[in-house]
Residue, then its C-alpha position, 0 to 999 in steps of 0.5 A: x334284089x333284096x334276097x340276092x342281097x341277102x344270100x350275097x350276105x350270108x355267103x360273105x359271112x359263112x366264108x368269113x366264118x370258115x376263115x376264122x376257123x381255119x385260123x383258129x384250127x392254125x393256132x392249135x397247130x402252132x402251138x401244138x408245134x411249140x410245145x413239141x419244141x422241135x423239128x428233125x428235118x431230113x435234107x441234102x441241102x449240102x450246108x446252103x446258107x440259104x437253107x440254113x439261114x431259114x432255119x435260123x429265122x424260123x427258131x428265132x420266130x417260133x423258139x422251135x427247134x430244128x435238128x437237121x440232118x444233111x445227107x446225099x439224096x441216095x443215103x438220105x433214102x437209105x437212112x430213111x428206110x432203114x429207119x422206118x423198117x426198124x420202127x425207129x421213128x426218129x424224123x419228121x420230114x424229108x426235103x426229096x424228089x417227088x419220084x423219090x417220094x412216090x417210090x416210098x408211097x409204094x415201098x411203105x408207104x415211108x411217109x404220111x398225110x401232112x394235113x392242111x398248111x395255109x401257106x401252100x396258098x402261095x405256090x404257083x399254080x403249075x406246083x401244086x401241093x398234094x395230101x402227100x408232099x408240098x412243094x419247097x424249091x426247084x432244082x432247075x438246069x441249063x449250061x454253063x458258058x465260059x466266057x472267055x472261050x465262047x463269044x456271046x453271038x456262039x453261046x448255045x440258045x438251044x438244046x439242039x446246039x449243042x449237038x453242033x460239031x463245033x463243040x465235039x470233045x469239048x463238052x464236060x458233062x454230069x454224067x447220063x447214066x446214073x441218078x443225078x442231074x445228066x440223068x434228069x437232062x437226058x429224060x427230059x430231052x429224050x421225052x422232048x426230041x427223041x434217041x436220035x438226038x441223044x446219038x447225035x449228043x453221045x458222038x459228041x464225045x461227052x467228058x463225063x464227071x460227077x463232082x459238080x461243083x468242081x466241074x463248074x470251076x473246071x469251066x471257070x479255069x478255062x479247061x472246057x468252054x461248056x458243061x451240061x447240066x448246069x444247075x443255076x444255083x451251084x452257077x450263083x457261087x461263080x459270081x465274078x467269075x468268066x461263066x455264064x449259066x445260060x436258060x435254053x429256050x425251050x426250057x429247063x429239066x429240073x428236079x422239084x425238091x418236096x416237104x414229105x412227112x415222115x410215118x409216125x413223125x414224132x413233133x408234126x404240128x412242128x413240122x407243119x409249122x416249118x413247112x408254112x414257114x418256108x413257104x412264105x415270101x421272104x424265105x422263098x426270096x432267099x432260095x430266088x437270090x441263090x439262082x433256085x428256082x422258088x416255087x411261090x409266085x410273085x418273086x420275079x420283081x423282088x428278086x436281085x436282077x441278076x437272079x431274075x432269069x432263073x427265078x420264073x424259067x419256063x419248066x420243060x420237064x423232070x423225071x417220072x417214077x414210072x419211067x426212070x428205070x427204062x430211062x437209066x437203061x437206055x442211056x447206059x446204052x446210048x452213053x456207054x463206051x462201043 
């Protein structure tokens, strides 16, 4: 007993060691993170104020920084790759899909090893971090209702629904064919019931459109009584409105949105500090308040109640670098006008 006491002891203390090295280590990096001074931050957060409100936060706890540069993901790829390819090295990180990320592995490789964040700690266990990309948020998707138009006893629960000829010609719809949310919904319930399904959805004579936010207001105004995809943060800007973002039951296709770093990143202890930062709870709760599905666990009682659906919604897939070509294929096929 007295030497399983012992070997009891000397495990604690060498953990205990270790911890106080990992956080020695986490020190040099913070302040290595301050001395650069800043950050450049490569996003498509379209001005959300709960990303810039972390930003805010951030340069006001650390005095670091953050030069932001907020694109459409296709030419946020573009600027990235251009500017890599001339050895510009002029950005950090990137917030982008994973597939978006593997492609630049394969292309470049564009992007780096982070190094070790103490924060990633907090994700949930079904997102986890990679050497080359850590988890920031979740772009998950359902259907948006309107409420006048739809009873709550005829809302679709189901993807299945939606194939009823009940709602032929009546549903506006992100359009399949192209990147872009309807792609994501179209991979995700190809890989989950089949081209059969996406026949019976495409004789449903689809409105396709690609302003999404303004889609969404087209449901409000009562032009069509469904849209599809919905993704659940754009839903949260339509609060007193009469819509509905409704959770399908077998799950969400969504988008993960990731911290990459950037090859030859000039300020990457600042980089890492930012990343750690945004993957504290409080930050997190911000993006669980906007309906975005946060990727640290333990939010669910924390978040306001009418957010809650989203924050923790069960993941029924998203779209793979392998696939999506073949993907985009078939829905020009299955979507395209006969």
């Amino acid at each position: 007993m007295v030497r399983v006491f012992a070997i009891i002891l000397a495990v604690m203390g060498f953990g205990a060691v270790a911890h106080a090295q990992d956080a020695a280590e986490w020190e040099k990096v913070v302040a290595g993170g301050k001395k650069e001074g800043k950050v450049v931050l490569y996003n498509s957060a379209n001005g959300a104020s709960y990303f810039t409100n972390i930003i805010k936060a951030f340069e006001q706890k650390y005095g670091i920084s953050v030069d932001s540069l907020d694109l459409r993901a296709s030419e946020l790829t573009e600027r990235i790759r251009a500017e890599q390819v001339a050895g510009r090295y002029l950005g950090d990180l990137e917030l982008h899909s994973t597939s978006t990320i593997q492609q630049q592995i394969i292309d470049g490789p564009l992007v780096e090893k982070i190094g070790k964040v103490p924060n990633i700690a907090n994700l949930r266990a079904d997102l986890p971090a990679t050497d080359m990309w850590i988890p920031a948020w979740i772009q998950a998707y359902g259907v948006l209702v309107n409420t006048r138009m739809v009873k709550p006893e005829d809302e679709p629960k189901s993807w299945k629904d939606l194939t009823d000829p009940k709602w032929q010609g009546k549903m506006l719809s992100d359009d399949t064919r192209p990147i872009g949310g309807g792609q994501t919904m179209f991979f995700v319930l190809q890989k989950t019931y089949g081209t059969p399904f996406h026949e019976k959805l495409a004789a449903q004579n689809l409105v396709f459109s690609r302003d999404l936010r303004n889609d969404a207001r087209r449901i409000a105004r009562g032009e069509y009584p469904l849209y599809i995809p919905q993704m659940f943060a754009m839903a949260s800007d339509l609060k007193g409105l009469p819509v509905k973002a409704v959770v399908m039951e077998e799950g969400v296709p969504y988008v993960p949105i990731n911290f990459a770093q950037l090859k030859n990143a000039p300020h990457p202890n600042a980089a890492r500090v930012f990343i750690n930062y945004f993957l504290e709870v409080e930050s997190q709760l911000q993006y669980a308040n906007a309906w975005m599905t946060p990727v640290v666990k333990g939010l669910m009682d924390r978040a306001n109640p009418d957010a809650r659906p989203y924050v923790e919604p069960k993941l029924l897939g998203a779209t793979t670098l392998e696939e999506r070509v073949p993907m985009m294929e078939l829905a020009k096929k299955i979507y395209s006008p006969k």
